[in-house]
C-alpha positions in Angstrom: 76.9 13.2 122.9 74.2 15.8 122.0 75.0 18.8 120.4 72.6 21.8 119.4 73.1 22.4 115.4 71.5 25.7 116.6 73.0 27.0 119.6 74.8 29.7 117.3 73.1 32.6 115.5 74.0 32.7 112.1 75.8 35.8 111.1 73.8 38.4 108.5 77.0 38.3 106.3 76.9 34.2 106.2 73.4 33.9 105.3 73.3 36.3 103.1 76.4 35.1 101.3 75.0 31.3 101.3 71.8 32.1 100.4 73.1 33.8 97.3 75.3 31.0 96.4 72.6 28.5 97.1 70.2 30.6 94.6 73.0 30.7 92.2 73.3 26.9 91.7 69.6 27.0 91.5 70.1 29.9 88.6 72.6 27.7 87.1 70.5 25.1 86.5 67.9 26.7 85.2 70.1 28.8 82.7 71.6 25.6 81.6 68.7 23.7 80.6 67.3 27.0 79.1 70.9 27.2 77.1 70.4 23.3 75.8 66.9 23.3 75.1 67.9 26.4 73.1 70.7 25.3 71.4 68.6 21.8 70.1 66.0 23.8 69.1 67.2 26.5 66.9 69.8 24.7 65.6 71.6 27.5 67.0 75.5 27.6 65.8 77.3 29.8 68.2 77.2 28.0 71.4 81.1 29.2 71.7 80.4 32.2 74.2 77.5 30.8 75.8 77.8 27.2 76.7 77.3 25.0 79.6 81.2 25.3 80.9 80.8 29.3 80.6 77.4 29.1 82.3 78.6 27.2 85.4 81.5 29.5 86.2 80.1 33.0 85.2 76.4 32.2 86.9 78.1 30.9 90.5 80.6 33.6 90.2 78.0 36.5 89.8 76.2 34.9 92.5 78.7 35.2 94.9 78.8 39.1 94.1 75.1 39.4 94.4 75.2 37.7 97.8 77.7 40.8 98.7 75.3 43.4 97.4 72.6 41.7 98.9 74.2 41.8 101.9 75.3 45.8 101.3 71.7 46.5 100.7 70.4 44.9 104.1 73.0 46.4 106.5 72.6 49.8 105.1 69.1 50.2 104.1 66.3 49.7 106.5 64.0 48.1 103.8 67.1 47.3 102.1 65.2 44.4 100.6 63.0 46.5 99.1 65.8 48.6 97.8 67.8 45.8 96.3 64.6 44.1 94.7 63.9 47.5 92.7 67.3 47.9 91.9 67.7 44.1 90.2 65.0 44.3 88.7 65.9 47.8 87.0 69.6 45.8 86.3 67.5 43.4 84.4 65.4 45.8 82.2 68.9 47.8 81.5 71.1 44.8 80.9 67.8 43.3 78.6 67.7 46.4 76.7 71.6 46.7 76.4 71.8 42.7 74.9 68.7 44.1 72.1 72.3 46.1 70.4 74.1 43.2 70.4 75.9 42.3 67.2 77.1 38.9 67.1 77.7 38.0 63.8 77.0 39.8 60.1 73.9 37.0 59.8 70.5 39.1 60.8 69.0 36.0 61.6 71.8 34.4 63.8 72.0 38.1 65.9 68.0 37.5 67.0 68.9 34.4 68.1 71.6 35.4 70.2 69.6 37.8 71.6 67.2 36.0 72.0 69.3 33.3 74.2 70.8 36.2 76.0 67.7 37.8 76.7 66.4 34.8 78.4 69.3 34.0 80.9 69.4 38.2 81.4 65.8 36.9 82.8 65.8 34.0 84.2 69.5 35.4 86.5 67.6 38.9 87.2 64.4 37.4 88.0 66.2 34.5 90.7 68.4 37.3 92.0 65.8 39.6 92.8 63.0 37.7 93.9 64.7 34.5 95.3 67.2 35.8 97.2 65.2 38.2 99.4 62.6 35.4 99.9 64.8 32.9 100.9 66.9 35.2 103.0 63.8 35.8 105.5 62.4 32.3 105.5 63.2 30.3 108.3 62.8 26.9 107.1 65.4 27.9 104.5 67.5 28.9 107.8 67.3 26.2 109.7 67.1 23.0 107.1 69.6 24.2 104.2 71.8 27.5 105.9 
């Protein structure tokens, strides 16, 4: 029996969504290796908030809800990439400059590091949200091997 894996179009919404998700696991990875090389690095004491358990649930999950933006921005923009790349990466300068004010601790040196492992997963989600997303969205390979 032969069957055509593409004899369908896939929808807007569902590669959208799945590209998202797929970029997310990526984004998870990548956050969680930053997180542990961190961590062993510094020394760093306050892994309670952000930790490998809180990174796998909050990254996928923020993913999912970028995938619906993402797919806001394309169906009601018409260079709604465009739109959603400027806006992400404006998110990521704000939310950056918003975790420079966070007080985590009454230890001066323990709040820089914080920030400074915040800072760096603000940057490494924002940056694979706004650039990965778009890129893979449009890519056919991506389409046709992975979606």
């Amino acid at each position: 029996l032969y069957i055509m894996e593409n004899d369908f179009q896939k929808s807007i919404f569902y590669r959208s969504l799945m590209t998202a998700v797929f970029v997310g696991i990526f984004a998870t990875l990548l956050t969680m290796f930053y997180d542990l090389i961190f961590v062993e690095t510094v020394k760093f004491p306050l892994a309670a908030i952000i930790n490998v358990a809180s990174l796998i649930f909050a990254v996928n999950l923020l993913f999912l809800v970028i995938g619906l933006i993402y797919y806001a921005f394309i169906i009601s923009f018409k260079k709604g990439d465009i739109y959603f790349i400027i806006v992400f990466v404006l998110l990521t300068f704000f939310f950056l400059w918003k975790a420079q004010g966070v007080i985590r601790t009454d230890d001066y040196t323990l709040n820089i590091q914080f920030r400074q492992l915040l800072s760096g997963i603000i940057i490494i989600i924002g940056g694979v949200a706004s650039f990965a997303i778009p890129y893979l969205f449009h890519d056919k390979i991506f389409e046709k091997y992975v979606l």
